[in-house]
N, C-alpha and C positions, 0 to 999 in steps of 0.2 A: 563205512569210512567214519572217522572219528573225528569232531569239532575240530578246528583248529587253533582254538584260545581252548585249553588247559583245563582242570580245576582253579589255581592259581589266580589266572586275568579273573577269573568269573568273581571270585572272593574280592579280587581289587577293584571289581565293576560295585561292587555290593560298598565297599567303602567309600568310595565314589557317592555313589547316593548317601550315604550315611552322614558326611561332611556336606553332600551340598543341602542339603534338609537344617542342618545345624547351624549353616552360612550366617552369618548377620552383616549389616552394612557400618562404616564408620562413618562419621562425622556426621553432622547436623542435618535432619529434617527438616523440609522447608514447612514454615509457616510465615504466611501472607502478614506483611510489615504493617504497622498502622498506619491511618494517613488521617488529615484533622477532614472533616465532611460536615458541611455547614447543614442545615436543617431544610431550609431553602435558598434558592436565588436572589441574591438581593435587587437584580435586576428585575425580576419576572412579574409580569402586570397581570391583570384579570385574563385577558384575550389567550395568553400562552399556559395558563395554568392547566393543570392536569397531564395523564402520562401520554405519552403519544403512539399513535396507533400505525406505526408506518413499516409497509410491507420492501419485500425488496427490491420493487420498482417502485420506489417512493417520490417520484420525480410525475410520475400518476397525477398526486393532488391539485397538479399545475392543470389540468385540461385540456393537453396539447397534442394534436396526435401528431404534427413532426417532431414534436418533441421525443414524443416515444420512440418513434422509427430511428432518431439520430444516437439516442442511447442504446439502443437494441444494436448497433452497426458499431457503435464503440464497447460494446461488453463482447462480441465476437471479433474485431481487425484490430482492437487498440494494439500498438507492438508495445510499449510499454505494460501493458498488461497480461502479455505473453509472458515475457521475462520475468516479471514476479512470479508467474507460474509455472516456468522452467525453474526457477530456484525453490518452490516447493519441492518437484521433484528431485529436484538435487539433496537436499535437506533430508527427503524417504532415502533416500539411497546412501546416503550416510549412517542413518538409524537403523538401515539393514543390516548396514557393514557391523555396525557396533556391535547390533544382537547378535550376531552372528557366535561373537565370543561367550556365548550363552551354551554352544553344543559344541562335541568334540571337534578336531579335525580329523579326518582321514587319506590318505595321499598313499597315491601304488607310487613306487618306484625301482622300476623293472632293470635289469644292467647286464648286461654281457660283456668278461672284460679276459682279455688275452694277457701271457703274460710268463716269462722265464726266470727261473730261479739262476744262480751263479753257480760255476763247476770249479772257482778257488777254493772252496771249501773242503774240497778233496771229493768230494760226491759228485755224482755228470750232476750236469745240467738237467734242467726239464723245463719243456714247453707245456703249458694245458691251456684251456678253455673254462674260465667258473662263470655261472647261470645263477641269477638272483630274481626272484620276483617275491618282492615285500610290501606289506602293506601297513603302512607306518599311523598309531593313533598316537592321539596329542591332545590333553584336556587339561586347562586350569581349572582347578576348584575353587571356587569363588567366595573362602573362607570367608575375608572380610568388603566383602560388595564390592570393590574393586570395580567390575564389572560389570556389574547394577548400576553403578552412578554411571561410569560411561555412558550406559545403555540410557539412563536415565537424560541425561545431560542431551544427547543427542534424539530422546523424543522428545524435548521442550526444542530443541531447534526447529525441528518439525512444525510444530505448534507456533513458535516463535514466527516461520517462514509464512505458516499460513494466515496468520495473523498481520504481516508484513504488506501479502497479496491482497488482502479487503483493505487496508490503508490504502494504498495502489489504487482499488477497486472505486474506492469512496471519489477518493481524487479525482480519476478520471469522469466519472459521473458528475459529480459537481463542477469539475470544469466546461462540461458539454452544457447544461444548463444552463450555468451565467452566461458562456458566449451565445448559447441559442437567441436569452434575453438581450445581451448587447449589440447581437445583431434584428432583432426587432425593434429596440429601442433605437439605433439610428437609424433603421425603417422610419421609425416614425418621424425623427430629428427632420430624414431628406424630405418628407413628405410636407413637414410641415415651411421648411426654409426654400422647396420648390414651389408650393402656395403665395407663399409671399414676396418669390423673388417674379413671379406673375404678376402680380398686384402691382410691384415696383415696376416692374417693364412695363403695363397698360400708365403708368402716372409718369413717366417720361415721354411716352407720347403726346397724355395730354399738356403735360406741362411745356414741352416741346412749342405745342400749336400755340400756347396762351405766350409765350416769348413771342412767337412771331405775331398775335396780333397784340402785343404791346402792355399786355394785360400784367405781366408779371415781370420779374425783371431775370436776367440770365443765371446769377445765382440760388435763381430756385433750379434750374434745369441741374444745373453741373451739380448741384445735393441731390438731385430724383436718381443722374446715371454714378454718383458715389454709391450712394444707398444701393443697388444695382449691384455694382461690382462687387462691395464688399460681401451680401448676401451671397456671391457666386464661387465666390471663398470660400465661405461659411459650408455651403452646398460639396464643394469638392473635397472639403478635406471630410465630412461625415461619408461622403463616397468613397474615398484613400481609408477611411478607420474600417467600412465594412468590409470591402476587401480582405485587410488582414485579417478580422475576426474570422469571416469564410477560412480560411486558408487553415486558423489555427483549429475550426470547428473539421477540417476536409480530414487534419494529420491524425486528431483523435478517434477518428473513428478510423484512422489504417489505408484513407487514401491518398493518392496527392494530392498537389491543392488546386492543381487547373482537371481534377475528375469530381471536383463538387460544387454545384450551382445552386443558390438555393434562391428562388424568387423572393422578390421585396414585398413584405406585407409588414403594415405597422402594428406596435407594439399593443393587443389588446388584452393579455392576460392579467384578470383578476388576483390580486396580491390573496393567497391561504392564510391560513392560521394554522399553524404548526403547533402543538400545546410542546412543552420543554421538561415534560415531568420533576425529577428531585436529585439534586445530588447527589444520592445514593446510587439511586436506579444508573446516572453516566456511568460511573466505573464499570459496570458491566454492559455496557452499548458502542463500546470507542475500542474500534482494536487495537489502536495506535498504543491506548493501555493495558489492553491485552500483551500485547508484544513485546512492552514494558517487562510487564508481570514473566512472561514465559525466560524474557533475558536474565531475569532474577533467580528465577528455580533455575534454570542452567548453569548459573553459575553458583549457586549455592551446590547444586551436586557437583562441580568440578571442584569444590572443599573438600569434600567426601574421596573423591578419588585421588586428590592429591595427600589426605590423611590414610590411605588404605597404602600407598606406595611405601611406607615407613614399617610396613607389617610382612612377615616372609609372605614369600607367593608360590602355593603349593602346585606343582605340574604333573599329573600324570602320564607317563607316554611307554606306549607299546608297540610291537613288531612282530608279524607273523605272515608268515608265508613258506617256501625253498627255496634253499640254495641247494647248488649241485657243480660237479665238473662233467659231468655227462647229458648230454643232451637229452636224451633220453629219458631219464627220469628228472626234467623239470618240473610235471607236477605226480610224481611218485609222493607216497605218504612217508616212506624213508626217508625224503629228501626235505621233510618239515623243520622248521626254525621260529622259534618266536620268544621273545624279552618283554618284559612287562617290569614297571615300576615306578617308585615315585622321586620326583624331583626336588627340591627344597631352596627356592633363591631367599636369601638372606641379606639386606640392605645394610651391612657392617659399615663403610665408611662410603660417602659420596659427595666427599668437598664441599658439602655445604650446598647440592643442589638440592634436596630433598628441600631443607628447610624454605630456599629461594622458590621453590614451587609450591610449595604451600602459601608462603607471606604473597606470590601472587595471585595464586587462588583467592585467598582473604580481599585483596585490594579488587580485584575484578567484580568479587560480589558487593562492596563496597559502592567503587562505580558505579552497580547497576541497579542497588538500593536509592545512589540519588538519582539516577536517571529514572527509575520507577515514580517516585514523590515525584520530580518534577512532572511529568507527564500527565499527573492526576491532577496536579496544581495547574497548566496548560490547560489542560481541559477543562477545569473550574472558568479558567479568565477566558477563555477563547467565549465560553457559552455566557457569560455575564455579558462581555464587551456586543455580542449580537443581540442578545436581548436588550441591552442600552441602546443600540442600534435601533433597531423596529420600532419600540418604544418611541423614541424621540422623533423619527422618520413620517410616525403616524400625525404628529400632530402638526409637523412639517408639511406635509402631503395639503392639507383639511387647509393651510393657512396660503399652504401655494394654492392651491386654487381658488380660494379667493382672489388671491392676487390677479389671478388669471381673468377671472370676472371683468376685474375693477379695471384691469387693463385695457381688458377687450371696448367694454364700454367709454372708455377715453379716449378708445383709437377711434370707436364710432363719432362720439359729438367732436371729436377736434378736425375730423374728417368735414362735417356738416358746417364748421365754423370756417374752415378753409376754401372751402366750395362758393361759401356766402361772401368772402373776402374779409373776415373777420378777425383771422390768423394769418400769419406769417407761413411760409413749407416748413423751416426748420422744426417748427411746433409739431408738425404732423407728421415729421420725421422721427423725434422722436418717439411720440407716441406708440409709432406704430414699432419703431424698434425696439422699444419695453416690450408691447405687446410679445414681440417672437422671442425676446428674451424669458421674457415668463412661460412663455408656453414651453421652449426647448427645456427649461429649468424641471418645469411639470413632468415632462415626457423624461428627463435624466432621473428624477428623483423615483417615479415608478419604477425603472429598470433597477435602480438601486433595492428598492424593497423587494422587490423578486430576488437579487443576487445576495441582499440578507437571507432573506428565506430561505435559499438553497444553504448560504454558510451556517445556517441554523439547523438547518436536516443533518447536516455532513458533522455538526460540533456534538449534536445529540447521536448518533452513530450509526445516523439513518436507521436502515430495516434489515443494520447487520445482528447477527446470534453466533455464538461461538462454536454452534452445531453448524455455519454452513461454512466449517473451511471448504476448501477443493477438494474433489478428490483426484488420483492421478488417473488421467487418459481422458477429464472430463472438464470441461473449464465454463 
């Protein structure tokens, strides 16, 4: 039995390769836009300098092991972080599609069709039976890239998508962190305004008994159960703030919020030292500028293909297989047919869309050159304004506690002077209300330099690399 493509097809398969070998692409190649890149941080002090060494559980440095367990249960339930990774997949399955236009088509289209001729003609009638089973090819030749850009455009999506998912990524991590901190930090708040509203409840007793024997007068009592209440205030509503924070700590990791308890321990972790490396080194640590960069090339090659649409578009397409009106010999070799040739679309007049597709092509990568700069420029100020943060925090921290000292010991000697009847309550009222002012102030401002730290992981690009996109069926 003999082929059923010809000499013919086989010559036209041979031309085929000869034009796509030839192919070249049209419009502009990308190259990566300048951007100004300072030399160093103007904020960055001794403490943060050098590059940093942070893996992809970078939340590590903290020493925490619920901490680890809480991000390990938000990088496998977060649903937000499904979905960016349902949109990787979606993004591969577009770049499929595209390549796809990279090899022929082939398509059987098999037909049995009945059917009478007219007997006005002067001739009878005839009824028959014709049998077709064909097998139809279909190939553009991708003279001017056309199809490369496409193809190209939709693997920076890709890239673009995955890039998208560690933005997602980062986020959800850094937001498990601060809350983990904000819920140890008012740990520590309730621990410390439950101390003191003890204290306050034991000095309304005593000052209680010294009204009754005459010793004091009644508005020291009605200042000990003020002092009292308002403390219980204080108390309730740091109860009503951990609550929520739980709640929003429960949804990030993927569960409800009445399926996550997490015991009251105060806030004991050690602020790190994160080094911030060099302006240079960010633009390749932030995928948020990654994502930038990939929207750029994709749309620098939708220039390419909307300059390629102005150029004929060459089609190859063939047909082989039988036809017949006897059943019988449907696949007899007599009954073989097959057409081969080429096709030539020519973009003569088109109202003026061509041009409008192009001029939007141009403005899109336009857009997406200044959304690239700014993104780099973001990045610059986001990691200056946390290192001004930390910085200025540190020396805050060093003065609060002092403060805290000086307080504590005034609450002691005004305590000792009011005992001896030397003072007045109000005196030791205050005092002692400085005092948990300072201290709640301490214990906010710690939680604070932890929730820098983390915005400092998350601004330098944590312990992300452009090699750990996702891959698909693996997250």
């Amino acid at each position: 039995m003999k082929p059923l493509l010809a000499d013919s097809p086989a010559r036209l398969l041979g031309v085929v390769a000869l034009l796509g070998l030839s192919a070249c692409a049209v419009g502009p190649d990308y190259v990566r836009p300048e951007v100004p890149v300072s030399s160093a941080f103007r904020e960055l002090t001794g403490p943060y300098k050098g590059s940093p060494a942070l893996g992809a559980n970078w939340w590590s440095v903290f020493g925490d092991a619920e901490l680890d367990a809480l991000e390990a249960d938000a990088l496998k339930a977060n649903l937000d972080l499904g979905a960016a990774f349902a949109r990787v997949g979606q993004a591969k399955a577009l770049s499929d599609a595209a390549s796809a236009g990279f090899w022929p088509s082939l398509s059987a289209d098999p037909s049995l069709t009945r059917s009478r001729t007219s007997d006005t003609s002067g001739s009878a009638s005839r009824t028959q039976t014709s049998y077709s089973v064909p097998l139809e090819l279909s190939y553009e030749v991708d003279v001017w890239g056309r199809v490369r850009r496409l193809s190209e455009s939709a693997d920076e999506s890709v890239k673009l998508s995955a890039s998208e998912f560690a933005v997602v990524m980062q986020t959800v991590e850094a937001n498990v962190a601060q809350d983990y901190f904000n819920l140890r930090g008012l740990d520590t708040q309730a621990a410390m305004l439950a101390k003191s509203l003890e204290l306050y409840q034991h000095q309304v007793e005593l000052v209680g008994k010294q009204v009754k024997a005459g010793l004091v007068p009644q508005t020291d009592l009605l200042q000990a159960k003020t002092q009292v209440e308002a403390t219980t205030g204080q108390l309730n509503e740091v109860r009503r703030q951990r609550v929520n924070v739980e709640h929003a700590l429960a949804v990030l990791t993927g569960r409800a919020p009445s399926e996550l308890s997490i015991p009251a321990k105060p806030l004991t972790t050690v602020v790190p030292v994160v080094p911030a490396g060099l302006p240079s080194e960010l633009l390749g640590r932030r995928p948020d500028v990654a994502a930038a960069e990939h929207r750029l090339i994709a749309a620098n090659a939708d220039v390419g293909q909307a300059k390629a649409d102005y150029y004929p578009r060459l089609t190859l397409t063939g047909s082989a297989g039988f036809s017949t009106i006897d059943a019988s010999k449907v696949v007899d070799w007599q009954s073989r047919v097959w057409s081969a040739g080429p096709s030539l679309y020519i973009p003569l007049f088109q109202g003026g869309k061509l041009d409008a597709s192009l001029e939007g092509a141009r403005q899109r990568y336009a857009e997406a050159l200044a959304n690239y700069r700014a993104a780099v420029l973001n990045a610059f100020r986001e990691t200056e304004d946390i290192l001004n943060d930390l910085g200025n925090r540190v020396a805050t921290a060093e003065s609060q506690a002092r403060m805290v000292a000086s307080a504590r010991e005034t609450a002691r000697l005004v305590e000792m002077q009011y005992r001896s009847g030397l003072t007045p309550y109000y005196q030791l009222m205050d005092a002692q209300r400085t005092l948990l002012s300072a201290e709640l102030s301490a214990a906010q401002l710690q939680n604070l330099r932890l929730n820098s730290t983390v915005a400092l992981v998350k601004a330098i690009g944590g312990g992300w690399k452009p090699a750990d996109a996702p891959m698909l069926g693996k997250r």
